[in-house]
C-alpha positions as CSV (number, residue, x, y, z in Angstrom):
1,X,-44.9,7.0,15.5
2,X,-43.6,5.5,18.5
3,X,-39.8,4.5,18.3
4,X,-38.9,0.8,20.0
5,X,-37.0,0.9,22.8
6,X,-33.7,-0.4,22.0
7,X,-32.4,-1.4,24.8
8,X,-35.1,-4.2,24.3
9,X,-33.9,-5.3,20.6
10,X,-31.4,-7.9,19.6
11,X,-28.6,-6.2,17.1
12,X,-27.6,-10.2,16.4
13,X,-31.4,-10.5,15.5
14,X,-31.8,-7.4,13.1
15,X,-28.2,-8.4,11.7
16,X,-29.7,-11.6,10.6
17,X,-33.1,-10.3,9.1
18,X,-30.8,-7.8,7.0
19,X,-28.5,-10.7,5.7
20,X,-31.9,-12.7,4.9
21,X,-33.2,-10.1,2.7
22,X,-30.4,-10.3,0.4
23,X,-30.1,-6.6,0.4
24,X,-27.2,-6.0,2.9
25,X,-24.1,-7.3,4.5
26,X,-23.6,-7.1,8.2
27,X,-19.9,-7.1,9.8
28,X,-19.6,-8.1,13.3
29,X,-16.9,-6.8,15.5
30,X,-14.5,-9.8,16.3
31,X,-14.1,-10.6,20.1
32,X,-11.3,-12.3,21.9
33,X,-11.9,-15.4,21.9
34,X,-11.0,-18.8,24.2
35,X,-11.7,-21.2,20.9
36,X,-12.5,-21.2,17.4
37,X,-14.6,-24.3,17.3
38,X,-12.5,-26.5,15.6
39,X,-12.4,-30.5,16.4
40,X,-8.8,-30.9,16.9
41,X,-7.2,-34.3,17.3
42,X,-3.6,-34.4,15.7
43,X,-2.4,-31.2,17.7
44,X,-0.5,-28.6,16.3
45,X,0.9,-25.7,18.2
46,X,0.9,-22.3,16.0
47,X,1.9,-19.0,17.3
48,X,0.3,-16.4,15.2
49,X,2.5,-13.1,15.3
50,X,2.4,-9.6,14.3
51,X,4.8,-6.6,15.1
52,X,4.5,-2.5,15.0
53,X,8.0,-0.5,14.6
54,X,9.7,2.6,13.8
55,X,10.3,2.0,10.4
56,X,10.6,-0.3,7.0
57,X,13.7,-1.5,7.7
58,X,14.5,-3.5,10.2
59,X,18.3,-2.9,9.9
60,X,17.5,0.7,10.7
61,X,14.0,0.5,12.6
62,X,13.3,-0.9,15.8
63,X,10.6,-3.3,17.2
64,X,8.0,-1.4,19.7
65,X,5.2,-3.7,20.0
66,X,5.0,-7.7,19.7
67,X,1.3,-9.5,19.7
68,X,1.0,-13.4,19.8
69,X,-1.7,-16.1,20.3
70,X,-0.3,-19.7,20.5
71,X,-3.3,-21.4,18.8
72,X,-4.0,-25.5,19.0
73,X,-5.0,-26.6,15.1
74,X,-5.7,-30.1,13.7
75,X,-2.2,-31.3,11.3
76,X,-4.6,-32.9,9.0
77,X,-7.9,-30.9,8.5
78,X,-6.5,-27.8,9.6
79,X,-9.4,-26.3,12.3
80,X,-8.4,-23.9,14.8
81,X,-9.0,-25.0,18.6
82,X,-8.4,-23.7,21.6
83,X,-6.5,-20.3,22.5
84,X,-3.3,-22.0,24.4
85,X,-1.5,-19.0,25.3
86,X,-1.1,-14.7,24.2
87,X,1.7,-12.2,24.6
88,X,1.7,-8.3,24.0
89,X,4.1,-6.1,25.1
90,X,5.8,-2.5,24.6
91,X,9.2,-1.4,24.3
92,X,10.6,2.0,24.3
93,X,13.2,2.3,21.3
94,X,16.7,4.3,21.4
95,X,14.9,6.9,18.7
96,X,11.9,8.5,19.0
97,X,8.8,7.2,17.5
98,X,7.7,9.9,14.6
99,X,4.6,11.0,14.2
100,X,4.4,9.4,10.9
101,X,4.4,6.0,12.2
102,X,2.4,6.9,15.4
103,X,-0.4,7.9,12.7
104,X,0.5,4.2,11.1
105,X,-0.1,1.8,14.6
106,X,-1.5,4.8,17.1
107,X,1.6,3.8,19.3
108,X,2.9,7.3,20.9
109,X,6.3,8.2,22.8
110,X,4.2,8.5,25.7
111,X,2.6,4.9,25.7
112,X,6.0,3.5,25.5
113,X,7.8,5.5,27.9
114,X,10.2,3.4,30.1
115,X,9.0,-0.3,29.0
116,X,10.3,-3.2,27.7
117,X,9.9,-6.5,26.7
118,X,9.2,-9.3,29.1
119,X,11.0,-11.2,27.3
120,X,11.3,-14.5,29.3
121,X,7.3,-15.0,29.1
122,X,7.2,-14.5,25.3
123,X,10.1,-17.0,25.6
124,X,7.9,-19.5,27.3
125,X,5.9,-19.0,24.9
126,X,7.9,-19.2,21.4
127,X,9.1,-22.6,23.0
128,X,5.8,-24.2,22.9
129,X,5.2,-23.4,19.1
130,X,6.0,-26.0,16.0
131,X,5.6,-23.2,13.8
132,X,5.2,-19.8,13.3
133,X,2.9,-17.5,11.5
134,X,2.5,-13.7,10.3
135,X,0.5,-12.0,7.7
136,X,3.6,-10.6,6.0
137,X,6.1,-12.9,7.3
138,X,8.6,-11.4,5.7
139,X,8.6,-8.3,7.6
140,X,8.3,-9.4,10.7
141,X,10.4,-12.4,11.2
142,X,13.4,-10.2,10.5
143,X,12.5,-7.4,13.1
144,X,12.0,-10.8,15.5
145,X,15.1,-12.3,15.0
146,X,17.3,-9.1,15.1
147,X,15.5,-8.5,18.6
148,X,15.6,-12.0,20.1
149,X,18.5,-13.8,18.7
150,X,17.2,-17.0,20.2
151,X,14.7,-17.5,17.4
152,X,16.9,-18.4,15.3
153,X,16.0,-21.7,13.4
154,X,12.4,-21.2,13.5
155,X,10.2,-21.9,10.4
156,X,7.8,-19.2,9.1
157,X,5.4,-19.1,6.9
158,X,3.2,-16.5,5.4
159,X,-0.7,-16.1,5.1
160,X,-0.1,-13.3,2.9
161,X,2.0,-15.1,0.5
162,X,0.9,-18.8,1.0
163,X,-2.2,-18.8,0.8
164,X,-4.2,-18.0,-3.1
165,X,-6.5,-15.7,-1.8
166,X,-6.9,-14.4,-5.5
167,X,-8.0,-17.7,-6.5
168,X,-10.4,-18.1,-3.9
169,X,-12.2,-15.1,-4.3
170,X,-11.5,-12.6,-2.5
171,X,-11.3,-9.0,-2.6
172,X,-8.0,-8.4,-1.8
173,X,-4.8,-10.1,0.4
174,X,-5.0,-7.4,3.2
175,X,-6.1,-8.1,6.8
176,X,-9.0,-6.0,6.5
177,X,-10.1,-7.0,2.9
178,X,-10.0,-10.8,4.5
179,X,-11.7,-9.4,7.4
180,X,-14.6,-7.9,5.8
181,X,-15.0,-11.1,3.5
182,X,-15.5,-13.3,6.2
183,X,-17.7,-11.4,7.6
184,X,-16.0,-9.3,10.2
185,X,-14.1,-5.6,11.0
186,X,-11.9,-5.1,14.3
187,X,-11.0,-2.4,15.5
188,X,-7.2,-0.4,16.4
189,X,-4.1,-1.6,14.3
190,X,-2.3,-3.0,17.3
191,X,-0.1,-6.4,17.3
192,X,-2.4,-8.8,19.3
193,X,-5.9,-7.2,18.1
194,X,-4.3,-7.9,14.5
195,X,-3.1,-11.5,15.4
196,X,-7.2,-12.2,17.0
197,X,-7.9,-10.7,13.7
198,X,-5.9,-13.4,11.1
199,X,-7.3,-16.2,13.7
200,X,-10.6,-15.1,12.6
201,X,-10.1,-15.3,8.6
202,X,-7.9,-19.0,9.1
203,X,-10.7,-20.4,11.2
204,X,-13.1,-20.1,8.0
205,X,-13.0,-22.4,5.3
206,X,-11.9,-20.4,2.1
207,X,-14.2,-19.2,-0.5
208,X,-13.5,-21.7,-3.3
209,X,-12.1,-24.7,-2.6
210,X,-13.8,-24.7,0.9
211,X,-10.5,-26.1,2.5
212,X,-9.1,-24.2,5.5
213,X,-6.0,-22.0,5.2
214,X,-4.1,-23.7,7.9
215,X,-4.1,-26.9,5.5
216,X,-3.0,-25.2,3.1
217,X,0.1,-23.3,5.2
218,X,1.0,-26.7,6.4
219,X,2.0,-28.1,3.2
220,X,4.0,-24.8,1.9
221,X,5.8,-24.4,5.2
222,X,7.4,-27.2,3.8
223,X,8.2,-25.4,0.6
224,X,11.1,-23.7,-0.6
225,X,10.5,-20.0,-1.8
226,X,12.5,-19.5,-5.1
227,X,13.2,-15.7,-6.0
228,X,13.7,-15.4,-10.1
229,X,15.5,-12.9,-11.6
230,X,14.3,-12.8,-15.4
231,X,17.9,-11.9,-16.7
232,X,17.8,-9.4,-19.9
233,X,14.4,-9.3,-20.3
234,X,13.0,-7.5,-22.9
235,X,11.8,-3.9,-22.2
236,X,8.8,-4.3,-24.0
237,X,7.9,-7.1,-22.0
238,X,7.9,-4.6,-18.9
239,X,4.0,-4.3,-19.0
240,X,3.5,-8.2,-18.8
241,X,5.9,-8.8,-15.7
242,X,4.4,-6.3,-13.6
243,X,1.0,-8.1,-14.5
244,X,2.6,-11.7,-13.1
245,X,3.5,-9.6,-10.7
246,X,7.1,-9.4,-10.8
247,X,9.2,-6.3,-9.4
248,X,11.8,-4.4,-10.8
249,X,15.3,-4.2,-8.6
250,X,16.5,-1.2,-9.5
251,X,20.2,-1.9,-7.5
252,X,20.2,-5.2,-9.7
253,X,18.4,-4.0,-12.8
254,X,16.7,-7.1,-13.2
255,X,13.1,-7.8,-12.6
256,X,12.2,-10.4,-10.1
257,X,9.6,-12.8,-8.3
258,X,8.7,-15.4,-5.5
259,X,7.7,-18.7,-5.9
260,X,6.5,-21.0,-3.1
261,X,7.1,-24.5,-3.9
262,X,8.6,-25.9,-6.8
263,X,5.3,-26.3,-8.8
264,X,5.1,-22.6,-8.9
265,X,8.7,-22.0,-9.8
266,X,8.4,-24.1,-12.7
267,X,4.6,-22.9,-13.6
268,X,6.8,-18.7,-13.4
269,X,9.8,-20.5,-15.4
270,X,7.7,-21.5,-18.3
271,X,5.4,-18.4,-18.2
272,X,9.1,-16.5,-19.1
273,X,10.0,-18.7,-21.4
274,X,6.4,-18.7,-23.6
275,X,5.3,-15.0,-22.8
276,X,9.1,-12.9,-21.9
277,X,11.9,-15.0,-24.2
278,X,9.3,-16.5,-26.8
279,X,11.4,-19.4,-27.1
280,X,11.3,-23.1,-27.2
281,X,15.0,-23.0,-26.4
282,X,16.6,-23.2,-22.7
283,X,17.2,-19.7,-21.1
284,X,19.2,-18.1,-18.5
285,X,17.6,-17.4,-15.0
286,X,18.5,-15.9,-11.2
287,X,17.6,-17.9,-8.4
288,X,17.9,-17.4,-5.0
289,X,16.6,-20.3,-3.0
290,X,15.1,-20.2,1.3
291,X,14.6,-23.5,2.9
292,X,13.3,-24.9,6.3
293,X,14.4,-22.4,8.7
294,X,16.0,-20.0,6.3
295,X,12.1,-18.9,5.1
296,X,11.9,-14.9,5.6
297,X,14.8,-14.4,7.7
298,X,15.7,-11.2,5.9
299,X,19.5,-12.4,5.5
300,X,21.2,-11.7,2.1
301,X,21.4,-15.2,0.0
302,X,23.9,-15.9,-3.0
303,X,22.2,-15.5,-6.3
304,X,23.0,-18.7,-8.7
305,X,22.3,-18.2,-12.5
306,X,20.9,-21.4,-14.2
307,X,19.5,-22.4,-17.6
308,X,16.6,-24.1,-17.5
């Protein structure tokens, strides 16, 4: 049997004959891209962001790497335009980078020997966003802030967080989970190929309700987050909070959750009351509530305890 020569074949065209048979699902390798497609007429400017470091804690750590793309979406629909703008840079830290970590991004001593930040283009470019985006927000803004103070008051919000990706379907709330649902893989765990990588999933419509995640980050930007504290909670009700998904604080010794918006606060509120307290009765709660700019800034915030 004589072999075809492929250099002749299409791999777009055999990727679409193995969809059609229903048999197999084909990934395709995001690209960089100048647009995403979308009709945009009430402009938006987004700056998508993702970080690498030496560490967990950003009191401790310190930022090495900084990716950006300032994307044009529609306020209304929520489709991704044009690419407006990128930034990726290096800088070398006061500590050495561990092998741990380097196995964690693939960033080495070597690579950032001697660099820093340019910090006045990403600068330019922070200026030109109304708001501001990360896959874990709460990671990054904090390592962002502590390195360029002039960031203060800007509003976050999360696509890991914000967005019910449970709900709509998919396999799991990881980059590459999203990835390989809508179709896609990519390639080194670097900042800016991770931030081409969430433009990708929040240019397709979601699963379910077919609306586009941008829509859906626009209206919770505007949300306060609520972390509850379910005070004196029964121990044998451990098993049914860490299914909602709350976390035990071992420093407080009190088991704890977000909420974005107060719809889900009070959904989480009653959940305790019926499932946790088994009461009809009011019950004592921690809050501690983020706002506006305050979203994912890492800074401790007063706990109030309320009966609700």
């Amino acid at each position: 049997m004589t072999l075809p020569d492929l250099n002749q074949i299409d791999p777009e065209q055999i990727a679409q004959w193995l969809e059609a048979t229903g048999q197999f699902k084909v990934l395709r390798r995001i690209a960089q891209r100048d647009h995403f497609g979308g009709e945009v007429q009430q402009r938006v400017r987004v700056l998508v962001l993702d970080t690498e470091t030496t560490g967990l804690d950003f009191e401790t750590s310190e930022l090495i790497e900084v990716g950006a793309i300032l994307l044009e979406v529609d306020r209304d629909t929520g489709a991704i335009g044009a690419q407006l703008g990128s930034f990726g840079g290096l800088e070398q830290p006061k500590k050495p980078i561990s092998p741990e970590n380097t196995a964690i991004h693939g960033i080495t001593n070597d690579m950032v020997q001697g660099l820093t930040f340019d910090e006045a283009a990403f600068q330019v470019l922070c200026e030109q966003a109304q708001l501001f985006i990360a896959h874990n927000a709460a990671f990054d803004k904090p390592f962002l802030l502590r390195r360029f103070p002039w960031l203060e008051g800007t509003v976050w919000a999360c696509t890991f967080k914000e967005i019910p990706w449970a709900q709509e379907g998919y396999s799991g709330r990881k980059l590459e989970f999203l990835l390989a649902d809508c179709g896609y893989f990519h390639g080194a765990h670097r900042a800016v190929e991770d931030c081409n990588a969430l433009a990708h999933v929040l240019a397709a419509p979601l699963k379910s309700s077919h609306r586009l995640p941008m829509q859906v980050l626009f209206e919770s930007a505007n949300e306060s987050i609520y972390q509850i504290a379910a005070l004196k909670a029964p121990f044998n009700k451990k098993d049914f909070l860490k299914a909602k998904g709350f976390r035990w604080n071992a420093e407080d010794r009190v088991w704890e959750i977000e909420a974005v918006g107060f719809a889900e606060g009070k959904e989480i509120i009653e959940w305790l009351r019926e499932q946790v307290y088994c009461t009809t009765n009011k019950i004592m709660l921690g809050f501690r509530i983020q706002a506006g700019a305050e979203r994912y800034s890492g800074g401790a915030v007063r706990q109030q305890f309320k009966e609700v």
